[in-house]
PASE-543220 format. One record per residue (C-alpha): x, y, z; residue number from 1. Coordinates in steps of 0.1 Angstrom, whole numbers, always signed. Layout:
PT; x; y; z; zaro
PT; X; Y; Z; NUM;
...
END
This chain:
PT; x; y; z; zaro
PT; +1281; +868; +794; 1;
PT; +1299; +871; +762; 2;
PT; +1302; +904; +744; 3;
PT; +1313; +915; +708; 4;
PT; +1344; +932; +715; 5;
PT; +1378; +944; +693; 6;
PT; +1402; +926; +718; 7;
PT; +1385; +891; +711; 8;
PT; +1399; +897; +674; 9;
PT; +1437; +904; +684; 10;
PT; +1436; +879; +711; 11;
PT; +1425; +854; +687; 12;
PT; +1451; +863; +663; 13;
PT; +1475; +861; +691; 14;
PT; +1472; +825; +703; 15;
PT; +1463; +814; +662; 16;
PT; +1485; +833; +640; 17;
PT; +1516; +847; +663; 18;
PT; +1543; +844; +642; 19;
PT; +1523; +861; +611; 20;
PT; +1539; +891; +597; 21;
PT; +1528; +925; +593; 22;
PT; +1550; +943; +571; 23;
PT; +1552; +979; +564; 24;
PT; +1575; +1009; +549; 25;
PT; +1596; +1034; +569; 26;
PT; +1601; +1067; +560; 27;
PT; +1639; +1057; +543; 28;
PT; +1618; +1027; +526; 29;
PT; +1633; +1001; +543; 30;
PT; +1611; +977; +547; 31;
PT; +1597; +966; +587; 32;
PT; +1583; +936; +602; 33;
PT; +1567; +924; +631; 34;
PT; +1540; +894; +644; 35;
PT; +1508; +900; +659; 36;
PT; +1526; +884; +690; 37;
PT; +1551; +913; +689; 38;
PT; +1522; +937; +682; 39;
PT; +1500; +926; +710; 40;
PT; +1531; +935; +736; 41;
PT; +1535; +971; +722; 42;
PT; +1490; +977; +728; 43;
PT; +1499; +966; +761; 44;
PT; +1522; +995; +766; 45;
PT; +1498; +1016; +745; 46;
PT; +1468; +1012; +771; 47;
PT; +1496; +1017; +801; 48;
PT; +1506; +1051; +783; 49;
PT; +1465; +1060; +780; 50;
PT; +1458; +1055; +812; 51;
PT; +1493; +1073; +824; 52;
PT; +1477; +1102; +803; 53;
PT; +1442; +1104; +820; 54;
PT; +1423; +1088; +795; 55;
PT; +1388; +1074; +808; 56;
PT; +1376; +1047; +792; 57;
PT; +1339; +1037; +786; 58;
PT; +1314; +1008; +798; 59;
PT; +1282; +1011; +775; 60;
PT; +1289; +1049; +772; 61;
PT; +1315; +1074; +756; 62;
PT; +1350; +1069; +764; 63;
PT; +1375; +1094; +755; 64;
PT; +1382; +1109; +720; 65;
PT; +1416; +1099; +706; 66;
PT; +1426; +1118; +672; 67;
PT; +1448; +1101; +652; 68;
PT; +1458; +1108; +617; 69;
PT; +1489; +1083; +599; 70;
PT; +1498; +1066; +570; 71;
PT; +1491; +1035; +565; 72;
PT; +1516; +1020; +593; 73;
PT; +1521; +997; +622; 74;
PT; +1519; +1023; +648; 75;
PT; +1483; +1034; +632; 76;
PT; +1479; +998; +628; 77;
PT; +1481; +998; +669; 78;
PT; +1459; +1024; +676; 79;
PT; +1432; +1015; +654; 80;
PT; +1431; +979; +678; 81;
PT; +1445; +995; +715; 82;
PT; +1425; +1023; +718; 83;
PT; +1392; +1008; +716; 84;
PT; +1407; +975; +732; 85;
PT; +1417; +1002; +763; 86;
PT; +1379; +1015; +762; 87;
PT; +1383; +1049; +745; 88;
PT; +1372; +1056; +713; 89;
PT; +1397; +1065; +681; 90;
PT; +1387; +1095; +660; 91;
PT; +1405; +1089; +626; 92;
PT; +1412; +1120; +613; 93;
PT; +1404; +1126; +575; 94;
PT; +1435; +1151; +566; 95;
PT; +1424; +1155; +528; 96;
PT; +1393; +1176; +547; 97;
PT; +1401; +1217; +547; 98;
PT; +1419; +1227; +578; 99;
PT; +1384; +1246; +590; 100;
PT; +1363; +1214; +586; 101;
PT; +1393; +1195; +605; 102;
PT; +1396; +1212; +635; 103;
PT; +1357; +1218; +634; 104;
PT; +1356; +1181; +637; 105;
PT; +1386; +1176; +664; 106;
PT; +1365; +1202; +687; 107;
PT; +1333; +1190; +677; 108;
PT; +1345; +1152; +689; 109;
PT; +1364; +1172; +715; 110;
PT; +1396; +1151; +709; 111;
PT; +1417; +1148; +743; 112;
PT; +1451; +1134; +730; 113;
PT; +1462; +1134; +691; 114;
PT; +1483; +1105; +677; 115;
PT; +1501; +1120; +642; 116;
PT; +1534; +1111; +623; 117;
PT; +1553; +1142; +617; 118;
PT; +1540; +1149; +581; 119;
PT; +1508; +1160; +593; 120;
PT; +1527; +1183; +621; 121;
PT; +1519; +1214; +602; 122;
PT; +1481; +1208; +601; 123;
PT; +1480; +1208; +638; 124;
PT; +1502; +1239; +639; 125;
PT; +1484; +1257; +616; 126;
PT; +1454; +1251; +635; 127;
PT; +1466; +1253; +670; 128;
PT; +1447; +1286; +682; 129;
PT; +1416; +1263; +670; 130;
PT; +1419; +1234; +688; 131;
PT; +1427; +1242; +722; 132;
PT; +1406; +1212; +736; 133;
PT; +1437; +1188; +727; 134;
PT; +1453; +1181; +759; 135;
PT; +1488; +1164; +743; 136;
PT; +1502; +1153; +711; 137;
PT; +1523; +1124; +707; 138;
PT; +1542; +1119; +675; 139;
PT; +1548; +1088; +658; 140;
PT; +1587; +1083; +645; 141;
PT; +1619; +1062; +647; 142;
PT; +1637; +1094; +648; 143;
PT; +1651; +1095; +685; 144;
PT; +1645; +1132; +679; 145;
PT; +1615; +1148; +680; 146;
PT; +1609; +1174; +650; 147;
PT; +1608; +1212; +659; 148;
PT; +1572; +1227; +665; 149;
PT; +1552; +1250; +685; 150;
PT; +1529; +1223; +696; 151;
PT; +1527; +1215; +734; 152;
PT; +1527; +1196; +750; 153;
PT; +1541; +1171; +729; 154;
PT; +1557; +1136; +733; 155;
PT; +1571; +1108; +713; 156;
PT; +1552; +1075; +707; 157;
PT; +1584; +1052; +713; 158;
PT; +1593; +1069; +745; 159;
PT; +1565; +1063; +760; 160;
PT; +1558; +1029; +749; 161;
PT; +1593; +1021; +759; 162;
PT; +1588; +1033; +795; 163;
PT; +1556; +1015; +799; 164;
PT; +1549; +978; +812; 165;
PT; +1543; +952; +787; 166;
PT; +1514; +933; +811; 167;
PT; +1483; +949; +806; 168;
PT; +1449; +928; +815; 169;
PT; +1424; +942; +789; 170;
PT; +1388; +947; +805; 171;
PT; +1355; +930; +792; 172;
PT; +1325; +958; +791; 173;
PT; +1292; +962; +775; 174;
PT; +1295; +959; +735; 175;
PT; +1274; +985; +727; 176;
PT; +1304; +1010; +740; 177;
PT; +1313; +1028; +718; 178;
PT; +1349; +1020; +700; 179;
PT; +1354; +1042; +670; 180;
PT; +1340; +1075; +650; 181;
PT; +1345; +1088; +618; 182;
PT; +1328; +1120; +603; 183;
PT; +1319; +1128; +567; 184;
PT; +1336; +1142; +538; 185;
PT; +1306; +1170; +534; 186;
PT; +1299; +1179; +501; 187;
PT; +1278; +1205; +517; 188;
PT; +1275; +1216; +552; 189;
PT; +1300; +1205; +579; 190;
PT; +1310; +1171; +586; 191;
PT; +1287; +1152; +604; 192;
PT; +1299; +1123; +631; 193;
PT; +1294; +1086; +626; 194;
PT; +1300; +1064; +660; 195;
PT; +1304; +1028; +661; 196;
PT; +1303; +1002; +690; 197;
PT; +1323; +978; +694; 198;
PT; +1291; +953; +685; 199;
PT; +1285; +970; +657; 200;
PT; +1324; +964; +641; 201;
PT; +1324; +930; +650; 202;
PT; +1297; +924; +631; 203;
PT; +1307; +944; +601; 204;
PT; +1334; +927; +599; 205;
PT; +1324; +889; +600; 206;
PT; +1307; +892; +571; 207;
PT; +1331; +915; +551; 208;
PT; +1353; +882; +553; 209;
PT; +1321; +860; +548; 210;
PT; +1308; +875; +517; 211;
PT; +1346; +887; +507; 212;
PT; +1362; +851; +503; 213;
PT; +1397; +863; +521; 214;
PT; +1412; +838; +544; 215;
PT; +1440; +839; +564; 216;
PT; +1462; +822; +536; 217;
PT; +1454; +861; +516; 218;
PT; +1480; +886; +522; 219;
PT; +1461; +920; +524; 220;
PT; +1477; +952; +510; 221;
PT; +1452; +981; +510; 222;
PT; +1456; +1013; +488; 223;
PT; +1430; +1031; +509; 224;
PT; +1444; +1056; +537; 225;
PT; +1437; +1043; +570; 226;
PT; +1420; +1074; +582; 227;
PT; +1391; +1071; +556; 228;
PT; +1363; +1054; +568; 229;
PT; +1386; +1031; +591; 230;
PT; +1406; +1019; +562; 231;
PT; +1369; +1000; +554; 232;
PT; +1371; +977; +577; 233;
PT; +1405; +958; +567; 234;
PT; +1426; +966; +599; 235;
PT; +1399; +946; +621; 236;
PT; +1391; +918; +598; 237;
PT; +1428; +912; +586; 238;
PT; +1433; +909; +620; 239;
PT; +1408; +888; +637; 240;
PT; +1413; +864; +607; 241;
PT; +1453; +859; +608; 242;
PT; +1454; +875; +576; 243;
PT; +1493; +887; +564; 244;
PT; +1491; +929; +560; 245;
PT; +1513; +947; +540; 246;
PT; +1508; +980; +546; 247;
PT; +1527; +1005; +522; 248;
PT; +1538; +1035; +545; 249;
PT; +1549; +1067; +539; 250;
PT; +1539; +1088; +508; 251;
PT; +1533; +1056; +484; 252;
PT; +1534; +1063; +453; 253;
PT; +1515; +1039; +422; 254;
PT; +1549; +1024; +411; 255;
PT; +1555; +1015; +455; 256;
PT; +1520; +1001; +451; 257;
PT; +1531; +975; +421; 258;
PT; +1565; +968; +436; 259;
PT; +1552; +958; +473; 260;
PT; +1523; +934; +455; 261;
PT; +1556; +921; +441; 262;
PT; +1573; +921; +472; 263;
PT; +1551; +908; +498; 264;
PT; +1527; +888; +470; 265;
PT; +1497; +901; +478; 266;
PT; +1468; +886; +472; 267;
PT; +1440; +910; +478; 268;
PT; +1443; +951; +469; 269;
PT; +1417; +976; +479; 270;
PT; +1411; +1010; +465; 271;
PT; +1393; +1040; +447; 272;
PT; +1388; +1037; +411; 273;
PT; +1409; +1065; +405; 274;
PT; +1440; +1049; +419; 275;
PT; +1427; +1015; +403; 276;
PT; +1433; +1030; +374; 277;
PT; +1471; +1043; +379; 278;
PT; +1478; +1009; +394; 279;
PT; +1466; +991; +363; 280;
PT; +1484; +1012; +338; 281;
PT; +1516; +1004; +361; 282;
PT; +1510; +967; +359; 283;
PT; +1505; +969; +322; 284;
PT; +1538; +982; +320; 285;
PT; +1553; +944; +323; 286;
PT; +1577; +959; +350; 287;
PT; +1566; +939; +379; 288;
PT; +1559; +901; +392; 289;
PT; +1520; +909; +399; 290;
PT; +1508; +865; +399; 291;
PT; +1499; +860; +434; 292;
PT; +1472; +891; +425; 293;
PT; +1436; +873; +430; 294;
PT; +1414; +900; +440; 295;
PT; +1410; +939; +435; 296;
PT; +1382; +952; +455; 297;
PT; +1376; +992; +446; 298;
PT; +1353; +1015; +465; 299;
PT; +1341; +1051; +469; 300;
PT; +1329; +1058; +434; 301;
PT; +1315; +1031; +404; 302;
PT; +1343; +1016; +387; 303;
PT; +1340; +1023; +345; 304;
PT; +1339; +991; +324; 305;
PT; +1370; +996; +311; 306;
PT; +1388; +992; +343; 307;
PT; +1369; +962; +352; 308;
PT; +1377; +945; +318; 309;
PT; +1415; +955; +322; 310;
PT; +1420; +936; +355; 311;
PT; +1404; +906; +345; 312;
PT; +1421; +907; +311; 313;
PT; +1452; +904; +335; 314;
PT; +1439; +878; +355; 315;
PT; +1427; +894; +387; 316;
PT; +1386; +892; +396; 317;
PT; +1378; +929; +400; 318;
PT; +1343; +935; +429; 319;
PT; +1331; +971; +431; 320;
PT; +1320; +975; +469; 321;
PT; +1296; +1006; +481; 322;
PT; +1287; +1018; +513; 323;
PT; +1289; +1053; +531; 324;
PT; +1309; +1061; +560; 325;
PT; +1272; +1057; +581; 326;
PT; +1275; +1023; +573; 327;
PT; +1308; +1020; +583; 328;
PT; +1313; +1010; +553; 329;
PT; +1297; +979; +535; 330;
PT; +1262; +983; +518; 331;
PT; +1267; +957; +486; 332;
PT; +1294; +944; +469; 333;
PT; +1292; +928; +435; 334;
PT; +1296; +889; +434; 335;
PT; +1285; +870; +410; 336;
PT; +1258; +848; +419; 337;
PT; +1263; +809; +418; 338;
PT; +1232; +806; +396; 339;
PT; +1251; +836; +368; 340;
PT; +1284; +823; +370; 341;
PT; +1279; +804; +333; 342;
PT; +1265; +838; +323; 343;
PT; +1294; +851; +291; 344;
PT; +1324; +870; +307; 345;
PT; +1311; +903; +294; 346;
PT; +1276; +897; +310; 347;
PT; +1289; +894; +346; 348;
PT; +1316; +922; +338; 349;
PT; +1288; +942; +337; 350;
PT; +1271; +924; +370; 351;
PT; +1302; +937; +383; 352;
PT; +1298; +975; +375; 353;
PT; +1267; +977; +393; 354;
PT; +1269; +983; +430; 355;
PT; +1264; +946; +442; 356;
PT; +1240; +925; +465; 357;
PT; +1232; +933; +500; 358;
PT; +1252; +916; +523; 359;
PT; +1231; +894; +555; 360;
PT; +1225; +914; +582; 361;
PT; +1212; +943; +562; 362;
PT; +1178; +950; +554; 363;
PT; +1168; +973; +525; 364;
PT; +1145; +996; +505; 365;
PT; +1142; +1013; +476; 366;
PT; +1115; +1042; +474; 367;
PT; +1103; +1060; +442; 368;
PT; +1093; +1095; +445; 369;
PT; +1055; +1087; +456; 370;
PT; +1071; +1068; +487; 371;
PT; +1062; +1038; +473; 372;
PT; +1089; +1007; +463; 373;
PT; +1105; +1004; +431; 374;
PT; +1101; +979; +401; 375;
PT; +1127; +953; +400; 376;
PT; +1137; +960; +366; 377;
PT; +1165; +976; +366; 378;
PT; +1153; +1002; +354; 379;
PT; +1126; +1029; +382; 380;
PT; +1150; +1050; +402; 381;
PT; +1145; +1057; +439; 382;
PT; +1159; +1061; +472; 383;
PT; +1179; +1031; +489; 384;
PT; +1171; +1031; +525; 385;
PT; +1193; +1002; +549; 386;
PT; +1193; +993; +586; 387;
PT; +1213; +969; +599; 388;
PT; +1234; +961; +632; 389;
PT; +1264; +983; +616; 390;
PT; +1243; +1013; +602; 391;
PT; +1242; +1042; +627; 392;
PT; +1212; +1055; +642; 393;
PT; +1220; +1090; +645; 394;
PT; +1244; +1118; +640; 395;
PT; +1269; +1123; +670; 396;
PT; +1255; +1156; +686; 397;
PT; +1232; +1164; +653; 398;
PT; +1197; +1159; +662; 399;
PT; +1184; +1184; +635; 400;
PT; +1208; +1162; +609; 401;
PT; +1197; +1132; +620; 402;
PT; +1160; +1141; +617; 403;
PT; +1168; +1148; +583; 404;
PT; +1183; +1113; +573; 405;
PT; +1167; +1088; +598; 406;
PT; +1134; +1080; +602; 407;
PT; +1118; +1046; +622; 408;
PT; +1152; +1032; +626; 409;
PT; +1158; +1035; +584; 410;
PT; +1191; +1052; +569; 411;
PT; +1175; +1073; +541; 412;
PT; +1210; +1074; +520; 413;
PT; +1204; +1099; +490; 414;
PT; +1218; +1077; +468; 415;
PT; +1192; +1068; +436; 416;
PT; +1195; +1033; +424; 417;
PT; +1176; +1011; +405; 418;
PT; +1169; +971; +415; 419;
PT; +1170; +946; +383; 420;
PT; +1157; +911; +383; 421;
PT; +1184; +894; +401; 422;
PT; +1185; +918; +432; 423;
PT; +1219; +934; +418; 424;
PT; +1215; +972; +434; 425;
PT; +1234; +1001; +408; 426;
PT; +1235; +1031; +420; 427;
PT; +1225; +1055; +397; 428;
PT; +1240; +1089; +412; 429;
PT; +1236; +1110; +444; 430;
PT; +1204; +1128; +445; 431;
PT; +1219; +1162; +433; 432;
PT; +1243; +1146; +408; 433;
PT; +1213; +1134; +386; 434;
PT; +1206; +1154; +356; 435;
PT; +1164; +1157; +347; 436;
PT; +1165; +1166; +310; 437;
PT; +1131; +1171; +296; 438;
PT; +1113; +1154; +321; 439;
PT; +1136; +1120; +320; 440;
PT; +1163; +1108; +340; 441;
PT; +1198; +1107; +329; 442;
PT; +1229; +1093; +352; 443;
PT; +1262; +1111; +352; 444;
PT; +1277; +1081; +367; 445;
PT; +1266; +1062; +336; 446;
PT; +1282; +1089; +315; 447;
PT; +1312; +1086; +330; 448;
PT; +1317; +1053; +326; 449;
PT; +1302; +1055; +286; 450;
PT; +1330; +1080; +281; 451;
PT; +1359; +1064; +301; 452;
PT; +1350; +1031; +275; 453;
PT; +1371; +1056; +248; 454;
PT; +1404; +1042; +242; 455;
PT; +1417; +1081; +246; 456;
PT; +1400; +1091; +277; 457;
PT; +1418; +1083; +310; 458;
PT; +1388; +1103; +333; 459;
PT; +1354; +1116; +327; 460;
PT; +1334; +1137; +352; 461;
PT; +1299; +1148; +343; 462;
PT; +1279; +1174; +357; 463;
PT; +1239; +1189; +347; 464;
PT; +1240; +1228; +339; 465;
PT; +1206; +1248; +336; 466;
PT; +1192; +1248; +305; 467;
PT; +1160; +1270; +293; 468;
PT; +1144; +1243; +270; 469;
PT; +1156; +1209; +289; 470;
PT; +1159; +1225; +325; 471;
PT; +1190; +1208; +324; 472;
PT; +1218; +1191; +301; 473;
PT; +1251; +1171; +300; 474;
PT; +1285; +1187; +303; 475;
PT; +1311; +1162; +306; 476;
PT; +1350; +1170; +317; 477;
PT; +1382; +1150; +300; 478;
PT; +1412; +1141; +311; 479;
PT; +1427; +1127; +280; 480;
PT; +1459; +1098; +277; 481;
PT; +1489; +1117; +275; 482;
PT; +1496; +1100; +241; 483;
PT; +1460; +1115; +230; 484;
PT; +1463; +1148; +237; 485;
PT; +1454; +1175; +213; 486;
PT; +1443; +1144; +185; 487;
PT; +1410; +1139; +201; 488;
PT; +1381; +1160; +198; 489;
PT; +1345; +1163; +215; 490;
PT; +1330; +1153; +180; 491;
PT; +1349; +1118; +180; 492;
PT; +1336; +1112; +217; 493;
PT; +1307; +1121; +207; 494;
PT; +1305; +1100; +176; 495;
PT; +1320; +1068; +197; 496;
PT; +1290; +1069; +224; 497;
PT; +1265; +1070; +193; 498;
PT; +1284; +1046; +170; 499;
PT; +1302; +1024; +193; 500;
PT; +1287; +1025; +230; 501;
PT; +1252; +1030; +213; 502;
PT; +1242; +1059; +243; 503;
PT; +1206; +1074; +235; 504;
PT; +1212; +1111; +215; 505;
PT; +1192; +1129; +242; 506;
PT; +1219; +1115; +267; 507;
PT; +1249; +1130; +249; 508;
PT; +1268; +1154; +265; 509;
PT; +1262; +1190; +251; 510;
PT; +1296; +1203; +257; 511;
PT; +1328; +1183; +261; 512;
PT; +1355; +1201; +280; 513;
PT; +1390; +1191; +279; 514;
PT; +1410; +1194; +308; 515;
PT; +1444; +1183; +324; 516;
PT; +1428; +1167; +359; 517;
PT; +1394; +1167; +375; 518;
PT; +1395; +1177; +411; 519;
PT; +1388; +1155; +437; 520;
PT; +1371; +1153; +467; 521;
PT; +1386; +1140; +506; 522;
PT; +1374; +1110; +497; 523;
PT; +1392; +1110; +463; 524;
PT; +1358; +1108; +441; 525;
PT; +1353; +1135; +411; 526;
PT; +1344; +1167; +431; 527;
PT; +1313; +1178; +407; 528;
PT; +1303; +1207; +432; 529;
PT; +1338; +1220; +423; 530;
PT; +1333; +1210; +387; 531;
PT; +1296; +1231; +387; 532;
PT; +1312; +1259; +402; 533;
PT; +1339; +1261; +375; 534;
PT; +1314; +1259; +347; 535;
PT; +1293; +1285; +362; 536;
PT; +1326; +1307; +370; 537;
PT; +1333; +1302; +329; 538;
PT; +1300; +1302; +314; 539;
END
């Protein structure tokens, strides 16, 4: 019987792409290279060290918890394949969450062995009367000596690989065993664990590349850490499909971004809309050799149209992709239809803000407030609700949660979109991010991306405060251009979204508040519980 497994993709990659590279950055910046032949060898050693270590591995049920937390590397590169290839199952470990939601989540997982590059040493020491669970730690370097710390006990990735056997026979087990987990960001509450068999990735990610139009002629190089919501995807379909991955290393910076598209020609970049942004105002700069650029696919937050419009003025098609980490990650992504594609540029550029199409596989709702299903007219907001073979069913150890946001096998996401004609989903905002002003509706999303349209403003983050006679009204924050500082005032914005944007009055931000950065969230969205607490704090 055949099953869905991670190891059909690297063995497949193997015997049809051996001599591809995979490139990446050491900590000096020199550059590194290696094949997926020379790749398979070191998983081999990999699942000889795992089992050396006592890990159990799984068959239809849960196989041991491996933390790991990296840049985006070679040796994370391994781990994300050869743990789940061995039968355990890899925790990545989110380090932008606080250091009590991160070692909530290594005990809650209850983590055996941790995986780390030394960077992220301190974390673990700073949590260490916190996470006694943890049974080793194992620190990836190409130092021959291991850094100083209190950890214990503790070993070095290359040592053991080195004294391990190269001939390893990976097993075949049931596909629904469970491969990987992730856990939430939590806006509010505590992180809450996502599990995914390895059915359930394999899936995912045939039809990322499906509906994605990468090949292995593209040469991946992903702006998004590895340890958010398994880098979305890339490290399995990149490698199932033969695909070239340049993956950028230690501490990368925007202008190590533009130079390593330049580099290794990349083809296809993935990232926020926050460092979309950066990277665009670095390629505008004339500074680097950006041509073999086809494809910039952003994620975790709606992309402004400005953005959009200044990536395809240089070239490069720009998609906007959404999903949550229960999905793990894909929900829609926004192609343009063959029957739209003579629709004006402007037309599909703003096809392309909206959240996208759902993918095959998925199945979908959108509920209104009386439970019933929206209008396709892009214009009733509700509830989307998805099920699919790579949406999770339930919260790892979180029945109470899962009651909460499941029900008869749907994913009730607490995102509110609206559905237009065509069957393009945009979401409108998370359910306590939208703003009811005098009875009516308005989208801080929306209002971002009106604002963002200014030639000035480089971010805008808007948040609904009480109000007695509205219940609640608009405050927008702004980070101005540097050049624009102190020249533009909330009057002019105001007078561009009226004049220019054409924005209804009643949807005009009350208060315009100038600031030099807008905090962020793990995930690197605007953080607008921080942003209410501020304005509360102030007010």
């Amino acid at each position: 019987m055949f099953n869905c497994l991670v190891k059909n993709m690297l063995e497949r990659a193997v015997k049809l792409y051996p001599n591809v590279e995979i490139t990446d950055r050491k900590p000096s910046g020199e550059r590194f290279s290696y094949t997926y032949k020379d790749m398979h060898k070191r998983i081999c050693r990999l699942a000889n060290v795992l089992g050396d270590l006592g890990i159990k591995s799984g068959d239809g049920n849960m196989g041991d918890r491996i933390g790991v937390v990296a840049w985006n590397n070679h040796r994370h590169l391994e781990l994300f394949l050869g743990v789940p290839m061995f039968g355990a199952v890899f925790h990545s470990l989110n380090v932008r969450l606080s250091l009590d939601h991160l070692s909530y989540i290594i005990n809650h997982a209850e983590d055996e062995v941790i995986f780390c590059d030394p960077d992220f040493l301190p974390l673990f020491e700073a949590m260490e009367d916190r996470i006694a669970n943890v049974q080793h730690f194992i620190i990836m370097t190409d130092e021959d000596k291991l850094p100083e710390t209190k950890l214990s006990p503790v070993s070095s990735y290359e040592d053991l690989l080195s004294q391990a056997s190269p001939e390893y026979t990976f097993p075949d087990f049931d596909e629904n065993t469970p491969m990987a987990m992730c856990y939430t960001t939590a806006t509010t509450g505590r992180p809450k664990g996502c599990v995914y068999t390895h059915r359930m990735q394999y899936i995912h990610a045939l039809t990322a590349v499906a509906i994605g139009g990468a090949n292995d002629k593209s040469i991946q190089m992903s702006m998004v850490p590895m340890f958010h919501m398994l880098g979305w995807g890339a490290p399995y379909f990149c490698t199932w499909f033969g695909m070239k991955q340049a993956l950028t290393g230690r501490h990368p910076d925007v202008a190590t971004f533009a130079k390593l598209i330049e580099e290794e020609k990349a083809t296809d970049v993935m990232g926020v809309p926050v460092l979309a942004r950066a990277l665009l105002e670095e390629l505008r700069t004339g500074k680097y050799d950006y041509s073999s650029l086809q494809r910039f696919v952003a994620g975790g937050s709606a992309p402004d149209l400005a953005l959009i419009k200044g990536y395809e003025d240089l070239g490069i098609d720009f998609r906007q992709g959404y999903g949550m980490t229960e999905t793990a990650p894909l929900i829609t992504l926004s192609l343009i239809k063959g029957p739209l594609e003579g629709l004006p540029t402007e037309k599909k550029q703003e096809l392309k803000r909206k959240g996208g199409l759902i993918p095959p596989c998925l199945e979908w709702k959108v509920l209104n407030e009386k439970g019933g299903e929206v209008k396709w007219d892009g214009k009733e907001i509700g509830q989307l609700a998805v099920r699919g073979p790579w949406v999770i069913e339930e919260y790892y150890k979180e029945p109470e949660k899962t009651a909460e946001c499941f029900k008869d096998g749907w994913l009730y996401t607490r995102d509110m979109v609206t559905v237009d004609e065509e069957a393009y989903i945009s979401v409108v905002d998370r359910a306590g991010d939208l703003i009811k002003s005098g009875g009516e509706w308005i989208s801080t999303l929306d209002l971002d991306d009106y604002i963002m349209r200014h030639p000035a403003v480089l971010e805008a983050a808007t948040i609904g405060v009480p109000n007695p006679r509205w219940d609640e009204r608009p405050v927008s924050f702004v980070v101005l251009r540097p050049e624009s500082k102190g020249k533009v005032t909330g009057d002019e914005i105001k007078r561009f979204l009226l004049d220019e944007v054409k924005v209804a009055k009643w949807w005009i931000p009350d208060e315009f508040i100038f600031v030099d950065e807008i905090p962020k969230t793990a995930a690197a969205k605007f953080d607008k519980k921080t942003l209410r607490e501020k304005y509360a704090g102030e007010g």
